[in-house]
Steps between C-alpha positions, in 0.01 A plus 500: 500500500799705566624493145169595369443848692857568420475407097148734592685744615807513248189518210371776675766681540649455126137610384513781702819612324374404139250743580737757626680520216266443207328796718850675464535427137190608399574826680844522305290441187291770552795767579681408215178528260407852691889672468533342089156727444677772672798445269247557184271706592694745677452806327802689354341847628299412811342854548320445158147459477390172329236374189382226431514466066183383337609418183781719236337669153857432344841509606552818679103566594312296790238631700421400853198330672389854652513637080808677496704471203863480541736587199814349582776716577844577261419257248308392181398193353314462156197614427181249423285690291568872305726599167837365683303189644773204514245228633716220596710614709286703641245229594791335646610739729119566603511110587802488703428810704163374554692172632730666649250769736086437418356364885861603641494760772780771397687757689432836288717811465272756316683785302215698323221511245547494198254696203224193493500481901686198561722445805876520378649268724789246592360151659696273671391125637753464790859626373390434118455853345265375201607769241858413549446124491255558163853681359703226609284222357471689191100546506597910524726769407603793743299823347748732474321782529371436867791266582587786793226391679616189627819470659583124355459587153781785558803188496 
């Protein structure tokens, strides 16, 4: 009988510290998965207000789910329709902004209005400045002409 309240007490004692530290683990877990979201979500300019994008017209236009139209700061990707329409491209960079930011919640630096009333603005999802990643992925060109605007597309 001896040996059985013993072997009862040696399984309740190495259940007790299975639970421990699955309990443990499972803590770890979770404080890994909280500081990663930190990591890419942190926003590059925390004082910035924040959107969230409904969906992008074309490649440097999106508007966001309170109807504000944002037209992407310092840059300029082709247009869809008009006389210098270049359609391809210019669906594709519609398409991989609108992967890239439509349902995303962005950090927003506005700049000003421009003559039809959109927000100029640079967005940024965590440290990802979207203009300057469009340049670098080759879905956009820096516009010259308001390249002073943005501090990036001074390099």
């Amino acid at each position: 009988m001896l040996k059985n309240k013993s072997s009862s007490e040696q399984r309740f004692l190495r259940n007790l510290l299975i639970g421990f530290f699955s309990a443990l683990f499972i803590v770890f877990v979770f404080a890994i998965i909280a500081l990663f979201q930190s990591l890419i979500f942190f926003p590059r300019y925390p004082a910035l207000p924040i959107v969230t994008i409904q969906s992008c017209y074309d490649g440097d236009t999106c508007t966001t789910t309170q109807g504000e139209k944002i037209r992407l700061a310092c840059i300029d990707t082709p247009e869809i329709r008009g006389e210098k329409a270049d359609p391809i491209p210019a669906k594709a960079s519609r398409d991989y902004l609108n992967d890239l930011v439509a349902g995303s919640t962005l950090t927003i630096k506005r700049i000003t209005e421009d003559r039809y009333g959109r927000t100029v603005a640079e967005l940024f999802k965590g440290p990802i400045n979207i203009q300057e990643h469009l340049v670098e992925k080759d879905f956009a060109r820096i516009y010259e002409r308001y390249s002073s605007q943005c501090e990036w597309s001074k390099k």
